[in-house]
N, C-alpha and C positions, 0 to 999 in steps of 0.2 A: 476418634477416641471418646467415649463416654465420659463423664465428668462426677464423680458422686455429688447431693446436693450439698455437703459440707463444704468441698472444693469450691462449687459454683458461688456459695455465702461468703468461702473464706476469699475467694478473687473478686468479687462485690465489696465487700470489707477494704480491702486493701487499693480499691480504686476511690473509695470515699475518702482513704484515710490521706490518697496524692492530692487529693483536691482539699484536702482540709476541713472536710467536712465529719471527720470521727477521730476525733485526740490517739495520744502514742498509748494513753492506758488501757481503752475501750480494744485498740488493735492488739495490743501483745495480750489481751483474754483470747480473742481468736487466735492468735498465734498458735496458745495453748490447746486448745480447743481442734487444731490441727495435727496435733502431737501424733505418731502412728503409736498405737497400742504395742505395749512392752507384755512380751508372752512368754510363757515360762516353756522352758526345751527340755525335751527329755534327753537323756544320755544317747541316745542312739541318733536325733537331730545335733545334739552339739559333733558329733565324730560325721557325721554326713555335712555339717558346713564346712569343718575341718578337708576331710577327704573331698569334697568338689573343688576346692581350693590346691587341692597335689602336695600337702602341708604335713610333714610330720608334725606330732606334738610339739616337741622341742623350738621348731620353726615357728608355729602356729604362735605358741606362746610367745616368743619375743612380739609378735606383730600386734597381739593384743597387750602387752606389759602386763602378762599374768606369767607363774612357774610353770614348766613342766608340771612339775607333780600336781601343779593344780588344774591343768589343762585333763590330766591323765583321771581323775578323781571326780569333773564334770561326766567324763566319757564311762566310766564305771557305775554313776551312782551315788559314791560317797561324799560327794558332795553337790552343791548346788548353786551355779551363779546366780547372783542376787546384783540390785542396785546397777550400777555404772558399767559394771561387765555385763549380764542381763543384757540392760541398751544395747551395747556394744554387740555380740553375737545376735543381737535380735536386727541391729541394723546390717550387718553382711549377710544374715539368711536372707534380706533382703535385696540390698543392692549389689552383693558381691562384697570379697574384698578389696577390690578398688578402690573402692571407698575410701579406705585408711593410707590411699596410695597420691592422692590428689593434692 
């Protein structure tokens, strides 16, 4: 498996930091600096992580502690996750929902 160079830095980083040799502050910038890009979904990706998932709305929504109708309202258009939901659907397009299951 390939490694990108920020991985290969941020696992470099993180051996200097067991050795003692890069303080807790210098590591939690890399930390940061490791963060996966938070992306914005269009309605037709919010209802395709949903639907790979086998999730009505209503389901869906409890799993993320968002409404229905706001679940419903992503998938349309009329509205838009932002912030902490954002993450949240941007990290199960990613890893699955299992994720929230661990």
């Amino acid at each position: 498996m390939k490694k990108t160079l920020l991985e290969t830095i941020h696992e470099t980083a993180q051996g200097l930091h067991k050795v003692g040799i890069m303080d807790i502050q210098t590591m939690k910038e890399f930390d940061a600096l490791c963060l996966p890009e938070v992306k914005e979904l269009s309605p037709a990706q919010i209802k395709a992580i949903r639907v790979k998932a086998k999730l009505s709305q209503p389901v869906f929504a409890e799993y993320i502690n968002a409404s229905p109708s706001t679940v419903k309202k992503w998938e349309t258009g009329e509205k838009h996750p932002t912030g902490p939901a954002l993450k949240l659907l941007n990290l199960i397009a990613s890893k699955g929902l299992d994720i929230l299951c661990a």
